[in-house]
DODRENVEX-661666 format. One record per residue (C-alpha): residue number from 1; residue in one letter; x, y, z. Coordinates in steps of 0.05 Angstrom, whole numbers, plus 5000, padded with zeros to 4 digits. Layout:
BEGIN
num_residu_east_north_up
NUM_a_X_Y_Z
...
This chain:
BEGIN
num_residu_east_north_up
1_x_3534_5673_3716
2_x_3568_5737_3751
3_x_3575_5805_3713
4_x_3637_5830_3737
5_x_3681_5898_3712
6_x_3713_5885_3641
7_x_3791_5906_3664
8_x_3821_5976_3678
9_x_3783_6043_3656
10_x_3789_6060_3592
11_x_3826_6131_3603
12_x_3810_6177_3664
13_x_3778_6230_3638
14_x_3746_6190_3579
15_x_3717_6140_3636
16_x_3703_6178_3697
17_x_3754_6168_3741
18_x_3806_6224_3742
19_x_3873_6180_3756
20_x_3953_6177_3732
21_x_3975_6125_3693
22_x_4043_6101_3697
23_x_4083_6057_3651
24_x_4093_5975_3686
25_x_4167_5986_3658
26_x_4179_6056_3672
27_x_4235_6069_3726
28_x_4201_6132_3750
29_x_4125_6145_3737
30_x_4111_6187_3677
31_x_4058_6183_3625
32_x_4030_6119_3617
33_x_4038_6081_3550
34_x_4020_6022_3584
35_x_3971_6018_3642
36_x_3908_6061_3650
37_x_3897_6124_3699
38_x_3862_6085_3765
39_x_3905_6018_3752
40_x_3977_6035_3761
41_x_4022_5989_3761
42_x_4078_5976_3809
43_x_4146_5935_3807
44_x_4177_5878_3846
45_x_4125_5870_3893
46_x_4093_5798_3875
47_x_4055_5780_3938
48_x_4055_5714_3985
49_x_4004_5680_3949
50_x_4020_5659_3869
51_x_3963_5618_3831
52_x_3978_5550_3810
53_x_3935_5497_3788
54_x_3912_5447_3839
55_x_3894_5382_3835
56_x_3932_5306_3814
57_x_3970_5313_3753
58_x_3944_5258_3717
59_x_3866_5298_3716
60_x_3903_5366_3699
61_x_3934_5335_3638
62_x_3870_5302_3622
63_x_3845_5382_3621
64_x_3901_5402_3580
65_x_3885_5345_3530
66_x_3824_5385_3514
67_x_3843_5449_3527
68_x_3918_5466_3500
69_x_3925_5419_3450
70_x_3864_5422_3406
71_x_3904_5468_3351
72_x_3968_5432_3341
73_x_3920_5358_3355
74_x_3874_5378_3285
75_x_3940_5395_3239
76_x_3942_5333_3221
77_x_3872_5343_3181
78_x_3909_5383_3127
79_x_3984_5381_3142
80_x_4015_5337_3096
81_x_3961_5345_3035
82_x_3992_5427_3040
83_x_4058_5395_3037
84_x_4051_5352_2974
85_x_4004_5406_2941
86_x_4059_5453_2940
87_x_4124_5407_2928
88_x_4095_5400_2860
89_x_4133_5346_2819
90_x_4194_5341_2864
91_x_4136_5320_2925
92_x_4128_5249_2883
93_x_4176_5186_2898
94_x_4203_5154_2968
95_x_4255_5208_2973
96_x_4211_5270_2970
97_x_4147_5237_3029
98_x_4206_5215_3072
99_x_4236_5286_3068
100_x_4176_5322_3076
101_x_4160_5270_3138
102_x_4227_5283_3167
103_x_4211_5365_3171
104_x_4148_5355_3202
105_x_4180_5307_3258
106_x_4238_5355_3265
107_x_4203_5424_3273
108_x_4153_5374_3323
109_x_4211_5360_3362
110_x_4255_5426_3360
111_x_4207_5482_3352
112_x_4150_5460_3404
113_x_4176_5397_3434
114_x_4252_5440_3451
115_x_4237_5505_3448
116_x_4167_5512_3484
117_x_4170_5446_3532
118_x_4223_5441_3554
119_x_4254_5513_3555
120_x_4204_5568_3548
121_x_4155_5527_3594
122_x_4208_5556_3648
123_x_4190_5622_3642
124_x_4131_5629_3685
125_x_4103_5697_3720
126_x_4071_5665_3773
127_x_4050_5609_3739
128_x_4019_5648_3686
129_x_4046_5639_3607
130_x_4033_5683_3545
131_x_4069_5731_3499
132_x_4053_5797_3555
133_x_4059_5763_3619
134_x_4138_5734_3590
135_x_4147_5815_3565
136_x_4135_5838_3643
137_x_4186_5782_3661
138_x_4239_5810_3612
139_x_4220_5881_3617
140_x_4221_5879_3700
141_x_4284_5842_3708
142_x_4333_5898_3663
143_x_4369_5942_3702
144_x_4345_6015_3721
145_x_4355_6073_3665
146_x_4340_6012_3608
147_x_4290_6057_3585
148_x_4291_6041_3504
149_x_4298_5962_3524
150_x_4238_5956_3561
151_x_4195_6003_3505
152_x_4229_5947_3464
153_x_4202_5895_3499
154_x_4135_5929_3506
155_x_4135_5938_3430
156_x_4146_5869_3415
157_x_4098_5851_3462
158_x_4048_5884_3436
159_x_4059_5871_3366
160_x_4060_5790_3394
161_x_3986_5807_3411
162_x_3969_5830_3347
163_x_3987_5773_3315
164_x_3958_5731_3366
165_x_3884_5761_3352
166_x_3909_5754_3268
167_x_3913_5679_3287
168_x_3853_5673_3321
169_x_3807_5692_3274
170_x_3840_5637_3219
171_x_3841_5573_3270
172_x_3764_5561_3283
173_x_3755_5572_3207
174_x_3816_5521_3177
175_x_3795_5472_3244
176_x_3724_5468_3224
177_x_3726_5477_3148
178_x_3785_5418_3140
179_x_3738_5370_3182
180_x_3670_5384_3144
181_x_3707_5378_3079
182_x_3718_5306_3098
183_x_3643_5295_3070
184_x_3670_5305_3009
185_x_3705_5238_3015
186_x_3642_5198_3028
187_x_3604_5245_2973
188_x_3627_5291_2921
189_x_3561_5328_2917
190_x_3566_5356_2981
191_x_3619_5407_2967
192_x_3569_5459_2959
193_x_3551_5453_3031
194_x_3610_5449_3050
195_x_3608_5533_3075
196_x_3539_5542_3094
197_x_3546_5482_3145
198_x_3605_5507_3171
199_x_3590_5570_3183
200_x_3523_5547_3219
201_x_3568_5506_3268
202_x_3612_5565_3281
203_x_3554_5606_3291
204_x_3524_5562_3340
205_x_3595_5559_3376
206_x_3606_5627_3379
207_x_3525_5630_3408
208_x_3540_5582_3463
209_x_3604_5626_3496
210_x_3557_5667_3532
211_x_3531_5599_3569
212_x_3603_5581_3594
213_x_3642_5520_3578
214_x_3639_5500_3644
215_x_3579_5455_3621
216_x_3615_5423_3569
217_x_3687_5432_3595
218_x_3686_5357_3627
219_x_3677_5329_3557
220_x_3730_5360_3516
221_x_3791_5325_3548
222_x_3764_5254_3540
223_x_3743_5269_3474
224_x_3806_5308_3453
225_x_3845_5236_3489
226_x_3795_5192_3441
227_x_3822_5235_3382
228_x_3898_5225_3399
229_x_3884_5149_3411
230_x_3853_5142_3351
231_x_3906_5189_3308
232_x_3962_5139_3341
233_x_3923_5076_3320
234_x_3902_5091_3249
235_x_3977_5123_3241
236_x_4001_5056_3267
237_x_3965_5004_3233
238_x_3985_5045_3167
239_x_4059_5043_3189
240_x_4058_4966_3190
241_x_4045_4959_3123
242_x_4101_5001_3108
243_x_4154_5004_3164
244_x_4213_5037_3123
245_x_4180_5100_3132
246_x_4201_5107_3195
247_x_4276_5127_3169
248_x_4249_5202_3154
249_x_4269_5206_3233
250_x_4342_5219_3208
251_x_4342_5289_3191
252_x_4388_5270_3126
253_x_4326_5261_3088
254_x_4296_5329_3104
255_x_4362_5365_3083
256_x_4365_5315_3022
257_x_4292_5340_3006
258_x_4306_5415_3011
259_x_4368_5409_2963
260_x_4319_5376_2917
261_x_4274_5431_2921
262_x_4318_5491_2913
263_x_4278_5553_2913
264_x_4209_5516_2923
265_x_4241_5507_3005
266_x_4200_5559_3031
267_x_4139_5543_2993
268_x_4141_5473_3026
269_x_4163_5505_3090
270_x_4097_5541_3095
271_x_4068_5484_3093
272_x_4101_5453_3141
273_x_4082_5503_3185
274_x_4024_5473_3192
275_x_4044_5424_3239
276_x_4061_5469_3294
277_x_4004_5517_3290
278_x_3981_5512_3359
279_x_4046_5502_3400
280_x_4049_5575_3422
281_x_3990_5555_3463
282_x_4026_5512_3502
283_x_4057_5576_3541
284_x_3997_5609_3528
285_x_3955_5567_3573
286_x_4000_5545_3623
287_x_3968_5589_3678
288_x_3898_5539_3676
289_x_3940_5475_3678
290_x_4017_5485_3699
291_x_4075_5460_3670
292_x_4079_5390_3689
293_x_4008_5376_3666
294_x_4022_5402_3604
295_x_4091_5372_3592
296_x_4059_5299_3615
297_x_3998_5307_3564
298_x_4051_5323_3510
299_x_4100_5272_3520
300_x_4057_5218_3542
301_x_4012_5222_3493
302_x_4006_5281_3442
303_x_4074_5278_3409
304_x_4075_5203_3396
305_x_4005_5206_3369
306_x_4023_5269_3327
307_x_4090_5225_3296
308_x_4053_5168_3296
309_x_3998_5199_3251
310_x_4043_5229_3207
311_x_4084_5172_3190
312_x_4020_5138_3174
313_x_3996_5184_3124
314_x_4065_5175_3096
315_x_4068_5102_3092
316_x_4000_5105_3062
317_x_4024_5156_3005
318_x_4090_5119_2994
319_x_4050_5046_2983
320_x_3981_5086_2947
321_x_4013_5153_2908
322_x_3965_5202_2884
323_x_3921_5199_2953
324_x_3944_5261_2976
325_x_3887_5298_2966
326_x_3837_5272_3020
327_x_3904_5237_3056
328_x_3882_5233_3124
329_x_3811_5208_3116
330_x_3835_5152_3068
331_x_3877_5126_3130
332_x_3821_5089_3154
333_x_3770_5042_3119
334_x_3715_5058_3089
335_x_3663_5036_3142
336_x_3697_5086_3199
337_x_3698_5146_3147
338_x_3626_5178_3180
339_x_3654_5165_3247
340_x_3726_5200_3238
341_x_3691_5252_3205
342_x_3642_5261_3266
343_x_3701_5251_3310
344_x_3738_5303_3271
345_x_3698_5354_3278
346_x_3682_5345_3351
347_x_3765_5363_3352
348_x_3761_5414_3313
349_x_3708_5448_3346
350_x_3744_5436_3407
351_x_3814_5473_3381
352_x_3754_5525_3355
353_x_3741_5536_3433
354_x_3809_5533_3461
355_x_3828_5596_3405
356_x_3767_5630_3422
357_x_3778_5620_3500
358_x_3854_5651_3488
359_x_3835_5717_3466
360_x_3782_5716_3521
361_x_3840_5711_3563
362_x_3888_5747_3532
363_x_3838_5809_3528
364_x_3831_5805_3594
365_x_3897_5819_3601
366_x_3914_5876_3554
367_x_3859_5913_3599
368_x_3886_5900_3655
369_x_3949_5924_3632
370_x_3921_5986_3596
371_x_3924_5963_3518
372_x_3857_5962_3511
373_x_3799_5996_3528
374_x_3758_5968_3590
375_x_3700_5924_3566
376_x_3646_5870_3598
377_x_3672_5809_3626
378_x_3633_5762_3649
379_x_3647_5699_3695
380_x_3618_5634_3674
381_x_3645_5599_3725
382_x_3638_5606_3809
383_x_3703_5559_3821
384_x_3748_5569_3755
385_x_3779_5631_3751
386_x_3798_5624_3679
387_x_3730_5606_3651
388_x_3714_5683_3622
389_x_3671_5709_3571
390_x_3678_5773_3534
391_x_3624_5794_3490
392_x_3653_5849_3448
393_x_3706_5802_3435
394_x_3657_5748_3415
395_x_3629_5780_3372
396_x_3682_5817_3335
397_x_3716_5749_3326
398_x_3658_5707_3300
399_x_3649_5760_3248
400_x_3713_5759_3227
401_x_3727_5686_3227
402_x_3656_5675_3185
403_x_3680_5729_3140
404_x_3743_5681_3132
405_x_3706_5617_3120
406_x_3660_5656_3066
407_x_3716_5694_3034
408_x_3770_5635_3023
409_x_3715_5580_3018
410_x_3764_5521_3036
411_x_3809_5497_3075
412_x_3869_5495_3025
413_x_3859_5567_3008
414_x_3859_5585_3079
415_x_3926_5548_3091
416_x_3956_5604_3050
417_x_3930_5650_3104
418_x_3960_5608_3155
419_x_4021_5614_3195
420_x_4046_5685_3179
421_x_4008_5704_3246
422_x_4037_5637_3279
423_x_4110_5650_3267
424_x_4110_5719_3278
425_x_4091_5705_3352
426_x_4137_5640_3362
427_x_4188_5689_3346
428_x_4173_5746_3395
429_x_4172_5685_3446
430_x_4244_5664_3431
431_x_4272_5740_3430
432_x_4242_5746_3503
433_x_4255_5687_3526
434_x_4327_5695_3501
435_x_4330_5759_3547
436_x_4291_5719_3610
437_x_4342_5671_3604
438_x_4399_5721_3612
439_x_4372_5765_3660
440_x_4331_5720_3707
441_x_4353_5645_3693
442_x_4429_5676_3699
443_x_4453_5641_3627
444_x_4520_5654_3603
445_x_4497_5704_3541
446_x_4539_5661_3499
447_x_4500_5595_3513
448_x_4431_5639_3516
449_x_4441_5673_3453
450_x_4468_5607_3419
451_x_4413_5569_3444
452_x_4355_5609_3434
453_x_4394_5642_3368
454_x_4388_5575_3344
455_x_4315_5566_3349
456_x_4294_5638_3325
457_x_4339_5616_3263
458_x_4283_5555_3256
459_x_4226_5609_3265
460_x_4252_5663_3226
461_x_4259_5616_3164
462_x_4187_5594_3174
463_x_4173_5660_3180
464_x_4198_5676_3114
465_x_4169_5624_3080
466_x_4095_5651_3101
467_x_4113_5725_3069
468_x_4122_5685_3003
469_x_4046_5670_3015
470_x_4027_5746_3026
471_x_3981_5747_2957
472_x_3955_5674_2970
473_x_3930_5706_3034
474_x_3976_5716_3088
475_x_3962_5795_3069
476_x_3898_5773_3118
477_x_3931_5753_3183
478_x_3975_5806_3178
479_x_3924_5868_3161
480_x_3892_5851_3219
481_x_3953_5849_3263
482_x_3971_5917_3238
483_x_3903_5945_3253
484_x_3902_5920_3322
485_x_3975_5947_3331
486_x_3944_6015_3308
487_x_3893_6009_3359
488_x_3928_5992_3407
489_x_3985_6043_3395
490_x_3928_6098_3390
491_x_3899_6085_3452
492_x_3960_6081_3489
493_x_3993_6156_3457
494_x_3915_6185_3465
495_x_3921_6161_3542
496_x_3999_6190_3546
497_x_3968_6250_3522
498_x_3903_6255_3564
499_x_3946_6246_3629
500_x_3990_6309_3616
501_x_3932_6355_3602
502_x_3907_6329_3671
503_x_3966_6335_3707
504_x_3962_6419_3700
505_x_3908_6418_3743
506_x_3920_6370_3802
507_x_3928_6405_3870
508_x_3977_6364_3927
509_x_3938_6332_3976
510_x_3980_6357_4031
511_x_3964_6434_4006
512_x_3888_6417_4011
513_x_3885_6391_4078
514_x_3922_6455_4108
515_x_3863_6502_4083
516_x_3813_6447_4112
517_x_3795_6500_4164
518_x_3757_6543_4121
519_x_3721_6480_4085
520_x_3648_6485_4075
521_x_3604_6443_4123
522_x_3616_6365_4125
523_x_3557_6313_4130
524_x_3544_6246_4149
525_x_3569_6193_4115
526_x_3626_6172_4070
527_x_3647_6185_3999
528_x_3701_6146_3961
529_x_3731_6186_3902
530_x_3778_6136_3863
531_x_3852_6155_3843
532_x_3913_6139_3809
533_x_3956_6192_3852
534_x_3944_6188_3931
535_x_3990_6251_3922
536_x_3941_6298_3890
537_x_3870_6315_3897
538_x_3826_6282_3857
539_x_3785_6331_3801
540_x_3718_6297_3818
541_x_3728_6314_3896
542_x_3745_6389_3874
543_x_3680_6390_3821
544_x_3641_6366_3879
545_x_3660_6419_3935
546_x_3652_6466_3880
547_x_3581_6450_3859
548_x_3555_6420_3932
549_x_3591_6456_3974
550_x_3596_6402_4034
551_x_3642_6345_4042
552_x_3622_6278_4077
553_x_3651_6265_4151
554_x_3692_6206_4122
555_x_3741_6215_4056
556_x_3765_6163_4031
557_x_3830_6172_3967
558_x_3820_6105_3940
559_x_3874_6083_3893
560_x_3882_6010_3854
561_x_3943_5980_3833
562_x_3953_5927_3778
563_x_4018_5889_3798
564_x_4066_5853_3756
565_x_4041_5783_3777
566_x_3979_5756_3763
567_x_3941_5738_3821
568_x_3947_5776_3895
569_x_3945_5746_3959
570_x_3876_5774_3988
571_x_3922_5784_4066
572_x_3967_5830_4015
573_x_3898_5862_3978
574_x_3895_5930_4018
575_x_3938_5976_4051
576_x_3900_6032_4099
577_x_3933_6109_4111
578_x_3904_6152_4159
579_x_3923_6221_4123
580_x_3875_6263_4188
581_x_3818_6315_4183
582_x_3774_6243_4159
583_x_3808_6236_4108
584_x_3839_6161_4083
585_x_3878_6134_4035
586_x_3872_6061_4008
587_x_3906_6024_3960
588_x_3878_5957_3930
589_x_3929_5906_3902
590_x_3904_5868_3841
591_x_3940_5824_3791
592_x_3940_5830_3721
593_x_3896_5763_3705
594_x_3843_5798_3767
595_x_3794_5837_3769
596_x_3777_5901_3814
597_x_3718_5898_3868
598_x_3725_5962_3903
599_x_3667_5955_3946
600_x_3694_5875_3964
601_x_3767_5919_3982
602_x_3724_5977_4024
603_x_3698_5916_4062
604_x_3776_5879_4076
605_x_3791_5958_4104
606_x_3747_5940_4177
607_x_3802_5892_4193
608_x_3850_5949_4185
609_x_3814_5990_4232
610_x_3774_6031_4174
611_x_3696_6027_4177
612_x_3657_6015_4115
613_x_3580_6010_4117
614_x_3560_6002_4032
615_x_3494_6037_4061
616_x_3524_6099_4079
617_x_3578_6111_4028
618_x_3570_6141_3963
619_x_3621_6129_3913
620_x_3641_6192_3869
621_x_3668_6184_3798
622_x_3683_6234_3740
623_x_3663_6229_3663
624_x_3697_6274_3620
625_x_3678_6280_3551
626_x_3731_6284_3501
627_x_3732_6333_3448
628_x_3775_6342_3377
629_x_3825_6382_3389
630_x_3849_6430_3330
631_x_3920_6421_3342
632_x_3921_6349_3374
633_x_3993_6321_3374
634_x_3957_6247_3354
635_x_3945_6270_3298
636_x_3873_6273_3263
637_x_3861_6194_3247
638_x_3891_6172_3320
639_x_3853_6225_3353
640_x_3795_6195_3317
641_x_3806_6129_3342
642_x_3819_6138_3412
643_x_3759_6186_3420
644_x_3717_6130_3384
645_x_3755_6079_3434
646_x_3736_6121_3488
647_x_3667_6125_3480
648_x_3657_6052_3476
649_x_3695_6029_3543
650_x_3653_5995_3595
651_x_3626_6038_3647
652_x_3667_6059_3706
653_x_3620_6030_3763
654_x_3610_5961_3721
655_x_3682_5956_3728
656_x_3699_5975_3794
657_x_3633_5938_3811
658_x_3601_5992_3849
659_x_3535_5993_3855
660_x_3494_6036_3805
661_x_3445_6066_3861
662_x_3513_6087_3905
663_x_3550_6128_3845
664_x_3552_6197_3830
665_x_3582_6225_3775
666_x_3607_6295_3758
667_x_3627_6310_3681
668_x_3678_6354_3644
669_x_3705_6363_3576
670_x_3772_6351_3562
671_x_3803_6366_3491
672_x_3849_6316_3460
């Protein structure tokens, strides 16, 4: 396992390392309220080299199968039992199942099958997917001066994340409970242990991250591919004993259904919901698999095992009513229950470890990109760049998702909780997609905004239907995405603000070198001083002539950039200027899914003519401490946070990984 540097530094002064940020969307650098004050980020320059999965198809989708679709492959578990439990008295009769069958199969088909397959799919950075890397596609492509657009974009992107991590603490706890409360099926007394042993296997799943799941990686698509075979076969053999459910595939019946309902619509809708829990993943993930992987392992097989399943549990209802409650377990006989539930929970663990993997990488990226503060990231893998593990993270989620399971105790009461999260961010996908599609794919705006105003009509009325479930508890999902939008907000304006006190007392580099003639006496050796502005001096060099009064033989500015991509090529990784008197500047190209490695950069710089001996270089870093401020334009409670946020951001040398016995570092206080 290799410890490497948990993303960009927290803030310069709060982190050591004295640098500018600048805005990804900005057209002219200027406070950062995006990317962090060594890592800034630059436009349009995407490198020779973009990251795509390799390998045959076929074994790719077989990793998808275990990796993408574990969320929307469990729904099934609870889907249509939520749908009947709410329809109430108009959910009974042929009418009503094949209604409620023919929403599930529609929002299937246009919300993930439509929307995210076949059209969002397109909108790859790179080959990486997700709610931020789709934002720096949209926000990039708008013309110069669209200022408020891309703080838009940036707001919606970062509100997508927040409901992201509000999601991802409610799938390992529905996934796990729904499957455990199968037991209930083969014996009623077991309900009361139904919590405590769910929370011990989420425990012990949470436990293993820091072990990798590269060990265990292998298994999870063939078992995930046993789960759809099996969904498709009981669903199957149910449908043969009652093939006229297969009309709910004429959306008539769905629209007959919701005039039948009348109000009780978007009670059912939230239900139906459900189904599609999961589907955002598809985009999320595509960076590990591609698109064709992941569109093969959909069509091929997840989809028409979904239906299949579905339709089952709807034939089943429709020949034995009032079987709704434990509906998908009494699809199969009694002498396979122990197995499906086994089988079941393997799944749900699974979808468990695909959630918990996503804000792994999604973290990962919010540092890069300056949301977040800088924290440990560890590799668990030497060959898979996407197998990551981030302990704070870890942590914070598996006590928030075991404070779920205790809290709402089952899985019906956490299907209230459900989906408010889920829509939110299907949403924010459309919207930027919408604007992708305009700006990059060239789309009339007519067909763009009819298309894509189409499907956000689909997700907006879900949408709705989940704020009618606020005091049920959907107030859950969403207080937690408002908190991390506060965080994340705070730490951005604390960052805006740090940068402008710095910027009063940056001297030009040009300046400095002319009064090298009367500088103190220069030893052996080189020091690096990091920097997010080759243009200025950097404080810790000026603290260090100040106190030591020498300066080494060999200077070297070094400056990292976080590009708009998310992988570099490593021929593209540094750029070498020869600025006289020993002095250097060099700027390291990362993308935003990479990590730095200053001292692996240094070592590219010999084949641009620039020595580097690790030996004989000392690396120089500054750690200001930041102080309240009586009049601090955050205001008291944000200048709370981001001091607090501060404090608790990885070191600067784990994250640049330079080595601990090479650094020195030179404090100051900074008021905020």
């Amino acid at each position: 396992m290799e410890k490497t540097p948990g993303g960009p530094p927290a803030t310069d002064p709060a982190n050591g390392n004295g640098h500018r940020p600048t805005d990804a969307f900005a057209d002219n650098v200027r406070p950062s309220l995006l990317a962090d004050e060594t890592l800034q980020h630059e436009q349009g320059d995407h490198g020779d080299d973009p990251h795509h999965p390799k390998g045959p198809v076929g074994v790719l989708a077989l990793g998808a199968l275990g990796v993408v679709f574990g969320d929307i492959g469990t729904s099934p578990i609870y889907t249509m039992r939520e749908i009947f439990a709410h329809a109430g008295e108009a959910g009974t009769g042929e009418a009503a199942v094949l209604g409620a069958l023919s929403l599930v199969f529609w929002a299937l088909i246009l919300t993930v099958s439509v929307k995210y397959l076949v059209l969002i799919l397109r909108a790859d950075n790179k080959g990486e997917g997700g709610v931020l890397a789709l934002a720096r596609l949209a926000g990039n492509a708008l013309p110069p001066g669209a200022v408020g657009r891309r703080g838009l974009i940036m707001l919606l992107s970062i509100v997508g994340l927040a409901l992201f991590f509000g999601d991802a603490l409610i799938t390992p706890a529905i996934s796990v409970l729904g499957a455990i409360e199968g037991l209930q099926k083969v014996e009623p007394g077991f309900k009361p242990f139904i919590v405590p042993v769910t929370v011990g296997i989420l425990t012990a799943l949470f436990f293993f991250q820091s072990r990798g799941t590269g060990r265990v990686g292998r298994l999870f698509g063939p078992v995930m591919m046993v789960w759809f075979i099996v969904l498709a076969t009981t669903g199957l053999w149910q449908i043969t004993t009652y093939p006229s459910v297969l009309a709910a595939i004429n959306p008539r019946h769905g629209i007959a259904f919701m005039s039948v309902l009348g109000w009780k619509t978007f009670v059912v809708l939230g239900a139906v919901i459900l189904a599609v829990t999961g589907g955002e993943a598809l985009y999320a993930d595509m960076g590990h698999f591609g698109r064709k992987p992941i569109r093969l392992a959909w069509f091929g097989l997840v989809l028409p095992a979904l239906v299949l399943n579905y339709f089952g549990q709807g034939a089943l209802l429709l020949r034995e009513p009032g079987t709704h409650e434990h509906l998908f377990f009494e699809m199969v006989p009694h002498w396979a229950l122990i197995p499906m539930i086994v089988l079941s929970t393997a799944a749900a663990i699974i979808a468990s470890q695909a959630t918990i993997s996503g804000v792994f990488s999604l973290s990962q990226q919010a540092i890069q990109l300056g949301l977040l503060p800088r924290m440990t990231i560890l590799h668990t893998s030497e060959t898979a760049i996407g197998q990551i593990y981030v302990p704070r993270m870890n942590w914070l989620q598996m006590i928030g998702v075991i404070t779920l399971v205790v809290t709402f105790g089952s899985s019906s009461d956490l299907a209230a909780a459900y989906g408010i999260a889920v829509t939110g961010a299907m949403s924010i996908d459309t919207i930027l997609a919408c604007v992708v599609a305009i700006l990059i794919w060239r789309w009339h705006p007519l067909l763009a905004i009819g298309a894509f105003g189409g499907l956000l009509l689909i997700d907006l009325a879900l949408f709705s239907s989940t704020v009618l479930k606020i005091p049920e508890g959907a107030w859950f999902p969403l207080a937690m995405a408002v908190i991390s939008w506060y965080l994340i907000s705070s730490w951005r304006r604390g960052r805006a603000l740090l940068y402008e006190q710095l910027q009063g007392s940056s001297l030009p580099i040009e300046q400095f070198l002319e009064r090298m003639e009367r500088a103190p006496l220069r030893v052996a050796g080189t020091a690096v001083f990091m920097t997010g502005d080759v243009a200025t001096v950097p404080l810790a060099l000026l603290h260090n002539l100040k106190h030591n009064k020498v300066m080494h033989e060999r200077v070297i500015l070094m400056h990292v950039l976080t590009m708009d991509i998310p992988r570099v090529a490593e021929t593209r990784r540094v750029e070498v200027r020869r600025l006289g008197k020993g002095f250097h500047t060099v700027v390291a190209r990362y993308g935003f899914m990479e990590q730095p490695d200053v001292p692996a950069a240094l070592a590219r710089c010999r084949l641009h003519g620039l020595p580097y001996d690790e030996m004989q270089t000392s690396f120089f870093l500054g750690r200001e401490t930041l102080v309240p401020s009586a009049k601090s334009p955050l205001g008291r409670a944000r200048q709370s946070i981001f001091i607090a946020l501060s404090t608790t951001a990885a070191a600067t040398k784990i994250f640049f990984r330079i080595p601990p016995n090479r650094a020195v570092e030179l404090g100051a206080q900074v008021e905020v």
